[in-house]
C-alpha positions in Angstrom: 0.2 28.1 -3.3 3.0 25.8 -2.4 3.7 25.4 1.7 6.7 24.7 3.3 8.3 21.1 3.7 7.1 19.5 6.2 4.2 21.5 7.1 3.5 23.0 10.7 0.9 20.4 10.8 3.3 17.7 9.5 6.1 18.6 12.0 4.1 18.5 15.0 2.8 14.9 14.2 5.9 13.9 13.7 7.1 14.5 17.0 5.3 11.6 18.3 7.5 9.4 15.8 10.6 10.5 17.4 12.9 7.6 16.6 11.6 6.4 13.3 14.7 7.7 11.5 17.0 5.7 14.0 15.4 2.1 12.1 17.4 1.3 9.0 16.2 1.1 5.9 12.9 3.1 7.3 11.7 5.7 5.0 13.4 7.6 2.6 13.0 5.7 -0.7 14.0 6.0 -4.2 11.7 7.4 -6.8 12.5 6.4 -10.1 11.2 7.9 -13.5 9.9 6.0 -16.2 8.9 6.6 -20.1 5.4 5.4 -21.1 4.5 6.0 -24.6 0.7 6.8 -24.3 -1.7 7.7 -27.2 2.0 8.4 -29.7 3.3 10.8 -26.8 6.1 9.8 -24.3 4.6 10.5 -20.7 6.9 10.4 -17.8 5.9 9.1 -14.5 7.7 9.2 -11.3 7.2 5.2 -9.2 7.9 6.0 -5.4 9.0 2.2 -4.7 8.4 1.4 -1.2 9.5 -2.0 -1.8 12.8 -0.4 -0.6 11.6 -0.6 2.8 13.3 -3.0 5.7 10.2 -5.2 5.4 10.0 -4.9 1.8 6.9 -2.6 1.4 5.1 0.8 2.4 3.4 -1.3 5.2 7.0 -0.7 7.7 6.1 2.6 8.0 2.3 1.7 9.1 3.2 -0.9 11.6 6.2 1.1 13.1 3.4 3.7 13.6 0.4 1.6 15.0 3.1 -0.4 17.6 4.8 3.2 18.7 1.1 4.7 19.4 0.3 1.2 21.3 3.8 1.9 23.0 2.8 5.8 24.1 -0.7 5.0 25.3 0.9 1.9 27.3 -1.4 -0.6 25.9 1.6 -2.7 25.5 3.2 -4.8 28.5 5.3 -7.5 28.9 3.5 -11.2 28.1 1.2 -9.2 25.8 0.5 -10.5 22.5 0.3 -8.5 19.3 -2.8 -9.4 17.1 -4.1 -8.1 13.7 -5.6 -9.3 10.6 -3.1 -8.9 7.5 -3.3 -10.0 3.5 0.8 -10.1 4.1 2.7 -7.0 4.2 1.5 -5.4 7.0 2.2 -9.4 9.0 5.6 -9.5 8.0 6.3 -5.7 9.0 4.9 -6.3 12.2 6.4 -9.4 13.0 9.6 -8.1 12.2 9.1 -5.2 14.7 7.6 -7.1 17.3 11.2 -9.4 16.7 12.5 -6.1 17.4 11.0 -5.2 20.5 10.4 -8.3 22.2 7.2 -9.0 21.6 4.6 -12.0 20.9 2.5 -11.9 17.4 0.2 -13.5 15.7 -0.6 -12.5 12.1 -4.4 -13.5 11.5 -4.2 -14.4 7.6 -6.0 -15.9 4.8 -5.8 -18.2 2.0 -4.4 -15.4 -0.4 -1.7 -15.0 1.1 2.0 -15.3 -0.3 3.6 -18.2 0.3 6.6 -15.6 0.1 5.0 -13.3 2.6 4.1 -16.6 4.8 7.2 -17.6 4.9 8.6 -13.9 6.1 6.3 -13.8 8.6 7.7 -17.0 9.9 10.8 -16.5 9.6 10.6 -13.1 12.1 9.0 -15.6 14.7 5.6 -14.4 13.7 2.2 -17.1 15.0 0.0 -17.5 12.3 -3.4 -18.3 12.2 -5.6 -18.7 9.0 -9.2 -18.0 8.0 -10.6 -20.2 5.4 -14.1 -19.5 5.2 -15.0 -16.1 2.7 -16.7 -13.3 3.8 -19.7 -11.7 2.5 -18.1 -10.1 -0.1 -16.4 -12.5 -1.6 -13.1 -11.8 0.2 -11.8 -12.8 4.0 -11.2 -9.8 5.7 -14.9 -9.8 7.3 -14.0 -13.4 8.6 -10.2 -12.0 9.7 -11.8 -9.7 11.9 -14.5 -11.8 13.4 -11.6 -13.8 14.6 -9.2 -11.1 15.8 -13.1 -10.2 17.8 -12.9 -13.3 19.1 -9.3 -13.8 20.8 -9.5 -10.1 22.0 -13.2 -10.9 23.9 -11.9 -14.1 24.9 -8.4 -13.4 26.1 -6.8 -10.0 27.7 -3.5 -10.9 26.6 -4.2 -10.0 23.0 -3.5 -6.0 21.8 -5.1 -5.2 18.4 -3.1 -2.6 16.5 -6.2 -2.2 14.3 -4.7 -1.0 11.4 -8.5 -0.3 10.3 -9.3 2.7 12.9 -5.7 3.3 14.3 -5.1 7.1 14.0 -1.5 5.8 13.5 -2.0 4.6 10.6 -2.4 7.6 8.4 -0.6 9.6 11.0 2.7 8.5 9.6 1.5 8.8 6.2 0.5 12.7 6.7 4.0 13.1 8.8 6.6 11.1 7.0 5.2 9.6 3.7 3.8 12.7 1.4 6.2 14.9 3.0 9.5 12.8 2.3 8.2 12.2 -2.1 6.8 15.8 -2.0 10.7 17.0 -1.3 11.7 14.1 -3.8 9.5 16.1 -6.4 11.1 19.3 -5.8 7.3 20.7 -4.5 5.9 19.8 -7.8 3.4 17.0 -8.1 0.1 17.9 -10.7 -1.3 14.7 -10.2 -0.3 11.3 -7.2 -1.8 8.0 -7.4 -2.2 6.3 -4.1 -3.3 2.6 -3.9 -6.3 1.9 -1.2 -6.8 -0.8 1.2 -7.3 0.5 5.2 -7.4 4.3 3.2 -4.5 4.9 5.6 -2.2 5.7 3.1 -4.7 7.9 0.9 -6.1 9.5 3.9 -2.8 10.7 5.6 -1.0 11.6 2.3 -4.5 13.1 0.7 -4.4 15.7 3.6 -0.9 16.7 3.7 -1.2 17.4 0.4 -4.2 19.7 0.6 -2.4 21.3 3.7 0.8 22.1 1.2 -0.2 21.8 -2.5 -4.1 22.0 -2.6 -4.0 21.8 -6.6 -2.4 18.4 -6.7 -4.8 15.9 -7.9 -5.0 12.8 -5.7 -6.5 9.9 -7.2 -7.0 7.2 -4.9 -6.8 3.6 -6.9 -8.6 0.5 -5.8 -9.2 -2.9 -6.8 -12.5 -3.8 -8.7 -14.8 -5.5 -6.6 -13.4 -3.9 -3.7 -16.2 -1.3 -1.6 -14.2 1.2 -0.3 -15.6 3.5 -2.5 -19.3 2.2 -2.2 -19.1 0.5 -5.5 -20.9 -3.1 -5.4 -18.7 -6.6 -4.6 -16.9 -8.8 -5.9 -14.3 -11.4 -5.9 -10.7 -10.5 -6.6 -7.2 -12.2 -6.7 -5.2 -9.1 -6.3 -3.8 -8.7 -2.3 -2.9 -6.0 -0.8 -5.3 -3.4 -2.1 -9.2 -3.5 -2.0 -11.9 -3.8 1.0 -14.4 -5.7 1.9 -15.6 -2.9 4.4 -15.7 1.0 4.2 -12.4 2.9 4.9 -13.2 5.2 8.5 -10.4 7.3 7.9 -11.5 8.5 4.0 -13.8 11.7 3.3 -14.7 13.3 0.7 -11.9 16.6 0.9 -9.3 14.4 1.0 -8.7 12.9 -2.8 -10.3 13.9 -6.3 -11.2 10.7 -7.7 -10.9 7.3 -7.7 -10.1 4.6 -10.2 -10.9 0.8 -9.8 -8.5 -1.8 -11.6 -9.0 -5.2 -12.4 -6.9 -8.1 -11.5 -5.2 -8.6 -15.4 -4.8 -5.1 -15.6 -3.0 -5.0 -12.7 -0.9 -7.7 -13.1 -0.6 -7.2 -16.9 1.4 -4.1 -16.0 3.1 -5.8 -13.6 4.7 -8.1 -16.2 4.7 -5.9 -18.6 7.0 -3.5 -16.6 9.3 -6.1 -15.5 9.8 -7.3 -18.8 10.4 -3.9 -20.5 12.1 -1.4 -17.8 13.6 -4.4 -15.3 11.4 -3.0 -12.3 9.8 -5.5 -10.3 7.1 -4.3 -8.3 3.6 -5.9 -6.4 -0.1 -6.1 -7.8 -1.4 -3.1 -6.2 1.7 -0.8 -7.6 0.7 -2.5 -11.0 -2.7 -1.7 -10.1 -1.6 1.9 -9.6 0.7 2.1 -12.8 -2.4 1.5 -15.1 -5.0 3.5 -13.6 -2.2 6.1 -13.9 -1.9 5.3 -17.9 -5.7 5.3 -18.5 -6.0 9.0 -16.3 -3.2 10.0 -18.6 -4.5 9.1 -21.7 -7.4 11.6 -20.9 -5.1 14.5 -19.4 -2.3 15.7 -21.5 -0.7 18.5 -20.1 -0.1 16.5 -16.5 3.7 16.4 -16.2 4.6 15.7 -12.5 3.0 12.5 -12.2 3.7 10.1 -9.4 3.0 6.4 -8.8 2.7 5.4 -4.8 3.8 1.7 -5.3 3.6 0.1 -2.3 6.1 -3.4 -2.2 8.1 -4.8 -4.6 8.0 -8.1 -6.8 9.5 -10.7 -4.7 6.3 -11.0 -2.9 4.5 -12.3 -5.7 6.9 -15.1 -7.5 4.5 -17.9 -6.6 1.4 -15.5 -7.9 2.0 -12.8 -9.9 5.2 -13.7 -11.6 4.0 -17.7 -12.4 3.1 -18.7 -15.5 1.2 -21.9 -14.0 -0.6 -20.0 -11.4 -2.1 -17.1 -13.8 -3.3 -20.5 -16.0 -4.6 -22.0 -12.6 -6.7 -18.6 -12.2 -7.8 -18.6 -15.6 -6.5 -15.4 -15.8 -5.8 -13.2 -19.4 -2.5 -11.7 -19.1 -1.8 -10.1 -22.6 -1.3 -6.9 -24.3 -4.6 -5.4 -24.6 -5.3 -5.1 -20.9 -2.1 -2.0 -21.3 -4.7 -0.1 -22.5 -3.2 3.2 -24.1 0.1 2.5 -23.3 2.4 1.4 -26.1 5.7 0.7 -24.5 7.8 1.4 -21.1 11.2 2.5 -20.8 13.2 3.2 -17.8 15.2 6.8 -17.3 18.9 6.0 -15.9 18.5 9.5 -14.3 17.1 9.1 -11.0 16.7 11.4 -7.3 
């Protein structure tokens, strides 16, 4: 059965975002429909493109949430400094609302980053601080956090948002996200693809949904190598979506499946929709585009089918979107790694 929009649930955690609608460019993005010829059979998909957002991702309406709750539990006074541990877009979104508000950041980062999202981060007036030595795991975030450990022991001025174990994080996912594309959809989603890094996003949206449309199929998508989902390590070049720790705010109730992606699929899809439909989006939406082709390719009668996709393109056109760095990674960006898909074609009609 299909509940009301938002739910009772969803409405009263809202209240404690009282002015997020008053930040422009905040919430409220497009969805845009796309044709993917799968298996002979044109499939359409619906891409929620958070790129749209003031910072240019999904990750404006986590830090807006994890600075407000620092805000109501008055964590946050004046000399403070903001700290947390960021691949990119959650830096630049905090650093642009710490701009906002008058207060001191530091982004702890790592060598993956963006020079794009570097240079963001910089430009909001954002400190920056960068790892270099690889965690267990083969990625940084272990090592990020050791040193966000370190400055917070060492020195009371620092306030960890901790995107990690913040309830604020999926909070605004549960209140604002999966309500806002579940009126976008018209209450009708069979199937939503969420990409997975904190397991803020899939968490908060995963539950709303269960509260509102318990037979929508959630499908949480994650990089290979990542072990969110207790599978084993391994390196990766995709940012913005994998672990190298265990997501505290994910059980079992709150998604159906999960679907690891590996970094030329992911950006093989992000090329390859660029090139075809003129959509420009990240490596974890491209991540989240193919796992959505290969589900599809198994499930035919699915046909409200959304994409979360978290930022847009322009963070990636020293990565993603260069020729010389894919050859510098050795990476195989070519046709095969579409999978079933056969072609892409944008839909001019749009929400």
């Amino acid at each position: 059965m299909i509940g009301t929009v938002p739910s009772q649930k969803a409405q009263k955690a809202n209240d404690s975002l009282q002015f997020f609608p008053s930040i422009p460019l905040l919430g409220n993005t497009p969805v845009q429909p796309i044709d993917l010829l799968i298996c002979g059979k044109m499939r359409r998909i619906y891409l929620k493109l958070e790129g749209a957002n003031i910072t240019g991702s999904m990750k404006a309406r986590t830090a807006f949430s994890l600075l407000r709750s620092l805000e109501q539990q008055n964590r946050l006074h004046k000399g403070d400094i903001v700290v947390e541990s960021s691949s990119g877009n959650l830096g630049v979104a905090l650093a642009y609302f710490c701009q906002l508000k008058g207060y001191r950041f530091l982004a702890i980062v790592d060598p993956k980053i963006t020079f794009e999202n570097l240079q963001k981060m910089q430009k909001f007036n954002a400190e920056v601080e960068m790892v270099d030595q690889p965690d267990a795991c083969g990625g940084y975030l272990l090592s990020r956090l050791q040193r966000v450990k370190e400055l917070c022991d060492t020195h009371r001025t620092y306030v960890w948002t901790d995107q990690y174990a913040n309830p604020a994080n999926p909070l605004v996912h549960y209140a604002r996200t999966a309500p806002e594309v579940y009126r976008q959809m018209h209450q009708k989603i069979d199937v939503i693809f969420i990409p997975v890094s904190t397991g803020g996003t899939l968490a908060g949206m995963g539950r709303f949904l269960r509260d509102v449309s318990p037979a929508t199929q959630v499908i949480g998508v994650d990089a290979y190598g990542s072990v969110t989902f207790g599978t084993p390590p391994a390196s990766r070049k995709l940012t913005g979506i994998g672990s190298s720790k265990s997501s505290v705010f994910l059980s079992k109730d709150l998604f159906d499946d999960y679907i690891l992606v590996k970094d030329e699929e992911a950006f093989t899809f992000c090329q390859a929709l660029y090139q075809s439909a003129n959509i420009f989006v990240g490596g974890s939406s491209g991540a989240v585009i193919a796992a959505c082709a290969q589900y599809l390719a198994k499930y035919s009668d699915l046909a409200h089918v959304v994409c979360i996709c978290a930022d847009a393109g322009e963070n990636y056109l020293s990565t993603i979107f260069n020729p010389e760095w894919i050859r510098q990674q050795d990476l195989d960006i070519s046709p095969r790694h579409l999978g079933y898909v056969e072609s892409f074609k944008q839909v001019p009609d749009h929400f």
